[in-house]
C-alpha positions as CSV (number, residue, x, y, z in Angstrom):
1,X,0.0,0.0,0.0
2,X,1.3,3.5,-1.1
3,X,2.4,5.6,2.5
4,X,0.2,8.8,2.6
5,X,3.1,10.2,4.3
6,X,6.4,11.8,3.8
7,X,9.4,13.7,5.2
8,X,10.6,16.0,2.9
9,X,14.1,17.4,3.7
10,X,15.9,18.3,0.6
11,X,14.9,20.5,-2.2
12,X,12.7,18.7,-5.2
13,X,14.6,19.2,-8.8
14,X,12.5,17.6,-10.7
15,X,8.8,17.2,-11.0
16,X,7.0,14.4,-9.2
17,X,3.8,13.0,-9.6
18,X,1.9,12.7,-6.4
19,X,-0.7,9.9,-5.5
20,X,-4.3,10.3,-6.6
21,X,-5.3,9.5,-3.5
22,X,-3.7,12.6,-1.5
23,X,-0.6,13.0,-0.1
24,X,0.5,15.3,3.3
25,X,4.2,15.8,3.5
26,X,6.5,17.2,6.3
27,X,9.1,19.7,5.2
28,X,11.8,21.0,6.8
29,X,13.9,22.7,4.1
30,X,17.5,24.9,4.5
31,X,17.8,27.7,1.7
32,X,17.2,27.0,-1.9
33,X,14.0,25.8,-4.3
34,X,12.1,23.3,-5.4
35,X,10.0,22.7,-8.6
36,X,6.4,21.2,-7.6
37,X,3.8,19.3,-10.1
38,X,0.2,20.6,-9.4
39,X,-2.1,18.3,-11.3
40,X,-4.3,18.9,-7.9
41,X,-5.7,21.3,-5.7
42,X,-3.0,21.4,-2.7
43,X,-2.7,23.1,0.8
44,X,0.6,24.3,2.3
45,X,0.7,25.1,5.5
46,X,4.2,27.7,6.8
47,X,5.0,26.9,10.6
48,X,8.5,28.3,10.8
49,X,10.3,30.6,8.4
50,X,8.4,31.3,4.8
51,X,8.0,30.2,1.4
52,X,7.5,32.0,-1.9
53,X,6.1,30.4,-4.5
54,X,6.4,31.7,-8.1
55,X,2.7,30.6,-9.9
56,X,2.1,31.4,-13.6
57,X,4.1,35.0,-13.5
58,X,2.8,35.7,-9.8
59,X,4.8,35.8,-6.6
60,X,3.0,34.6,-3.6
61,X,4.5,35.0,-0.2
62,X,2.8,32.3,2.7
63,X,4.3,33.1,6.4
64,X,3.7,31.8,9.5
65,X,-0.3,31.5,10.8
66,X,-0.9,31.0,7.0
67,X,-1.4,28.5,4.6
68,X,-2.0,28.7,0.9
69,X,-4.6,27.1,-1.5
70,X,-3.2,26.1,-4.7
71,X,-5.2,24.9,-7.0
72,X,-4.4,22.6,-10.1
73,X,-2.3,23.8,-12.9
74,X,1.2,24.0,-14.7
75,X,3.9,23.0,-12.5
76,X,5.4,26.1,-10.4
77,X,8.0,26.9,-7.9
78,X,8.4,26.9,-4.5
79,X,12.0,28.7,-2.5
80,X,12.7,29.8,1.0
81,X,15.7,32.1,1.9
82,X,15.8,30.8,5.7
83,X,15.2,27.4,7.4
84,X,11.6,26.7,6.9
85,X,9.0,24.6,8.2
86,X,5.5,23.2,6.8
87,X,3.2,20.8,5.8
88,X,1.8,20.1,2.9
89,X,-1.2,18.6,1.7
90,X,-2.0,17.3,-1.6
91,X,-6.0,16.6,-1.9
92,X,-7.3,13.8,-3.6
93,X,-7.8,14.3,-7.5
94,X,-10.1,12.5,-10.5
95,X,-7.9,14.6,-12.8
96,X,-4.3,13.1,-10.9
97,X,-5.8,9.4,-10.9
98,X,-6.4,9.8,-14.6
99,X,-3.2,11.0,-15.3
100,X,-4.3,13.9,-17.6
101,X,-2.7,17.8,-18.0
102,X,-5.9,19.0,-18.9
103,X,-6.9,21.2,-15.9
104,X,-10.8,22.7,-16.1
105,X,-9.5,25.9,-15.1
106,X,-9.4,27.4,-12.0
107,X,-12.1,29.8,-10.4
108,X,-11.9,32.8,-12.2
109,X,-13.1,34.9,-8.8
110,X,-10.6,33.3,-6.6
111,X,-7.9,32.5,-9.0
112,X,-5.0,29.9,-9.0
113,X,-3.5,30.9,-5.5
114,X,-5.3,32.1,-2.6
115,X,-3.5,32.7,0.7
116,X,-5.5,32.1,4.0
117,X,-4.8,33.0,7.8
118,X,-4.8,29.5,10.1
119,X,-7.3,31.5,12.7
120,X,-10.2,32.6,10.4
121,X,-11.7,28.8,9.6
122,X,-12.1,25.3,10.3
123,X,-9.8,24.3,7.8
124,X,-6.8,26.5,9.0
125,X,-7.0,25.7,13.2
126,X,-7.3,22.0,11.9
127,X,-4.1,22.3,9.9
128,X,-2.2,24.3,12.3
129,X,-3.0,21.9,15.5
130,X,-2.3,18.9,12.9
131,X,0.9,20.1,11.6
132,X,2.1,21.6,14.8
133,X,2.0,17.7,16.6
134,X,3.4,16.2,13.1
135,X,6.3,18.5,12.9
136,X,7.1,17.8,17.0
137,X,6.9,13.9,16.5
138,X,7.2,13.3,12.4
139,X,6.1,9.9,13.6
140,X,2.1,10.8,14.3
141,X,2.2,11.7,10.1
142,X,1.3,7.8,8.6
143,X,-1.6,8.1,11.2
144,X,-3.0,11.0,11.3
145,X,-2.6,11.5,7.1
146,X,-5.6,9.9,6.2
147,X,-7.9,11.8,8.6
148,X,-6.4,15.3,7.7
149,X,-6.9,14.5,3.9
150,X,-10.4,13.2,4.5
151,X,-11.1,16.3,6.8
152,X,-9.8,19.0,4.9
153,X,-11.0,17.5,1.4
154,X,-14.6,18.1,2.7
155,X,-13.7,21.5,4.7
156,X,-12.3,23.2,2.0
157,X,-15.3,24.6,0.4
158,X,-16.1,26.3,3.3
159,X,-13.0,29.2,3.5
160,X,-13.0,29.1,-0.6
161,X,-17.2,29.9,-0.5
162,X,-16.7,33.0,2.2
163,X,-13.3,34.0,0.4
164,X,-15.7,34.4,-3.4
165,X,-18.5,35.8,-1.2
166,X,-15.7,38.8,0.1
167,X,-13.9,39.5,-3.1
168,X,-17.2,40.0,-4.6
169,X,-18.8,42.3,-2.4
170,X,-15.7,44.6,-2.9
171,X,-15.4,47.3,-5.5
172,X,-13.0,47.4,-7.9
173,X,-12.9,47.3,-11.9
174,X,-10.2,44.5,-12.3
175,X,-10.2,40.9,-11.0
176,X,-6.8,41.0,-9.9
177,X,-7.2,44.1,-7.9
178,X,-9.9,42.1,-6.2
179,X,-8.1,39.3,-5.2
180,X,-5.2,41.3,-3.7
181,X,-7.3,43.7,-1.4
182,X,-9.2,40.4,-0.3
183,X,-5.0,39.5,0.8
184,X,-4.6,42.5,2.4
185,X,-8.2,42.2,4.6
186,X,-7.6,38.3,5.3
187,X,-4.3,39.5,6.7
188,X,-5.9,41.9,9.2
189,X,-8.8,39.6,9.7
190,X,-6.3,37.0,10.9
191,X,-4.8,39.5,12.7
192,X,-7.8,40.5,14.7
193,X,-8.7,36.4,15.3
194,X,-5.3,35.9,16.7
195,X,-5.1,38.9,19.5
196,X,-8.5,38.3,20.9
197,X,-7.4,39.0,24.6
198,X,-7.1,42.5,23.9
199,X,-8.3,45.9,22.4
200,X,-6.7,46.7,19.2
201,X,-6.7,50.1,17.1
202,X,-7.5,50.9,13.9
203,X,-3.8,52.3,13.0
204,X,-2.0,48.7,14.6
205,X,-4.5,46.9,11.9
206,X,-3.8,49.0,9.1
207,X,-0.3,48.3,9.7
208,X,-0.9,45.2,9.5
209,X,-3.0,44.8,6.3
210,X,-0.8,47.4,4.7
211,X,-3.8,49.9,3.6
212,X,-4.8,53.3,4.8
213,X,-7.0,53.2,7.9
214,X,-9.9,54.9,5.7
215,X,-9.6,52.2,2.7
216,X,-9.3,49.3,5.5
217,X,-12.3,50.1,7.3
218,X,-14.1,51.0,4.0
219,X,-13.3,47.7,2.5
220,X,-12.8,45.5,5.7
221,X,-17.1,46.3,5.6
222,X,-17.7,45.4,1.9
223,X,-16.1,42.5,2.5
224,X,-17.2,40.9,5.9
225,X,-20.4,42.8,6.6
226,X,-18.5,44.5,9.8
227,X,-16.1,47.3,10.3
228,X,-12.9,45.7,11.9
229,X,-13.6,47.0,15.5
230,X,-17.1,45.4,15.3
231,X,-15.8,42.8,14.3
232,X,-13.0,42.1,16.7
233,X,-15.4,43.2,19.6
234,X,-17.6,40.7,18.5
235,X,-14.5,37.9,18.5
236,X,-13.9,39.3,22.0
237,X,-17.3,38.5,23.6
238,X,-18.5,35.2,21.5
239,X,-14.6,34.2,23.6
240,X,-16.0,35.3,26.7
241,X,-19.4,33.4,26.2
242,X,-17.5,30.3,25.2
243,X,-15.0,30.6,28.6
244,X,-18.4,30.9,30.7
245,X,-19.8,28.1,28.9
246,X,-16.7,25.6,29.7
247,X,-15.6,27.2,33.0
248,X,-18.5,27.8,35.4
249,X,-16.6,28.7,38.0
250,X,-14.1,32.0,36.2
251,X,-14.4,35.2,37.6
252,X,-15.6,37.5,35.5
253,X,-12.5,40.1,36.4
254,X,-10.6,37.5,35.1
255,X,-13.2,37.0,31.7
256,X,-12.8,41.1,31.2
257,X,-8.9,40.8,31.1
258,X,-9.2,37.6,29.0
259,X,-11.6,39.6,27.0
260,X,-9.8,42.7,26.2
261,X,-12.0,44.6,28.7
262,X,-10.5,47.3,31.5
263,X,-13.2,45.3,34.2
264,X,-15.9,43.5,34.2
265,X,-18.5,46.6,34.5
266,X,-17.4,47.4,30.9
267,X,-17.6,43.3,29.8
268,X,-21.0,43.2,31.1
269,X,-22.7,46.1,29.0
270,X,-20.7,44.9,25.9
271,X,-21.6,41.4,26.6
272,X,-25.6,42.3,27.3
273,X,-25.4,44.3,24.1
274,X,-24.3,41.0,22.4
275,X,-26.5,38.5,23.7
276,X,-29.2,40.3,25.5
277,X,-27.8,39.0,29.1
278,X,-25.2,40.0,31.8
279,X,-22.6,37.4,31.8
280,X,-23.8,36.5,35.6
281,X,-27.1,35.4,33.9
282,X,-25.3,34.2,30.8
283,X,-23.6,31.4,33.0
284,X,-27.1,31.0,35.3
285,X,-28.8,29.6,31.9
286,X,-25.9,28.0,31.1
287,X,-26.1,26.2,34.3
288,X,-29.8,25.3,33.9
289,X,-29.8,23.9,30.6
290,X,-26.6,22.0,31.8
């Protein structure tokens, strides 16, 4: 039976055909390049250090707390200038089991390559806690390759259909222009999912997404119904409702800082705003349908 599972610690040279039936490999690659088939959608995950792909005349940068969606196409390539870590995951293919070139084209909204943050879906928490265990015992890869490929083959849609739904609600003539403002948003939306324990300001995120503050909060709505301090407040308190939901007994000074809240007075309007209760009554319901 062909392993599902690999250990990849030297630069590819050549082109290599992977198995129809998916294939996750653990890289841990010093300086250099590597060329890499596509005949199939793949996922490739950066833990440590960064990769830049080069895909039909486009660089793509993928960094730590990202991952990239790559779908099927002419073979590309793939360097890092420092030691890098990552995982990546080849998903299962009709096309690849056929052994044809003829790709139907990708998704002319999304395009070829489509970088995602780890914290903004499903898909990227499951690849981040996967790959994290892998890369600290390579040994868990043979068994735990068949259940990421399954799981992320069906949980892929999900991030792809809200990533089209975004770049189409924003406003701009060209395609391409599109797709790199959705980048630059799904940078600061990751962002704001990964500092949830406290407030953040309009002029860190725009740093971070590398737009004006006007265009970011302009576009940041267009694109996920929310300005980003809505947005991140609401992050804040569905965390707080979840922590009161799987510890009964935290104090709620200690929910506020957790929060991103000064104390729990200013938790508790910005919680009953939210969900219509105080957080004291929050957990007394929680208690009684418990």
């Amino acid at each position: 039976m062909l392993s599902l599972f690999s250990v990849l610690d030297r630069h590819l040279e050549e082109l290599r055909r992977p198995p129809a039936a998916g294939k996750l490999v653990l890289s841990r690659l010093e300086r250099g390049q590597s060329i890499i088939a596509a005949p199939c959608p793949s996922l490739k995950l950066v833990l440590e250090g960064e990769e830049i792909y080069e895909v039909d005349g486009r660089s793509v940068r993928v960094e730590p707390g990202q991952f990239l969606y790559l779908d099927a196409g002419t073979p590309c390539t793939g360097s890092n200038r420092v030691f890098t870590t990552g995982l990546c995951l080849l998903l299962p293919s009709a096309e690849a089991a056929a052994g044809t070139e003829e790709f139907a084209g990708w998704d002319p909204v999304l395009g070829r390559a489509l970088v995602l943050s780890t914290h903004t879906s499903t898909l990227g928490r499951l690849l981040e806690s996967v790959g994290r265990r892998i890369a600290r015992d390579p040994e868990l890869g043979e068994r735990l390759a068949p259940m990421l490929i399954e799981q992320a083959e069906q949980a892929v849609a999900d991030p792809l259909a809200e990533s089209r739904a975004a770049i189409e609600g924003l406003k701009a003539a060209k395609a391409s222009t599109r797709r790199e403002l959705y980048q630059r948003l799904e940078r600061a939306r990751g962002f704001l999912h990964s500092n949830q324990d406290r407030n953040l300001s309009l002029t860190e995120l725009s740093s971070a997404a590398g737009l004006s503050q006007f265009h970011l909060a302009r576009y940041f709505k267009s694109a996920f119904g929310k300005s980003p301090i809505g947005y991140h407040r609401e992050l804040r308190l569905d965390r707080a409702a979840l922590l009161l939901r799987q510890q009964s007994d935290c104090r709620l000074t200690d929910l506020a800082e957790s929060a991103g809240y000064c104390d729990e007075v200013s938790l508790s309007h910005a919680f009953k705003r939210r969900f219509g209760k105080s957080p004291k009554q929050w957990r007394q319901g929680v208690g009684e349908a418990a």
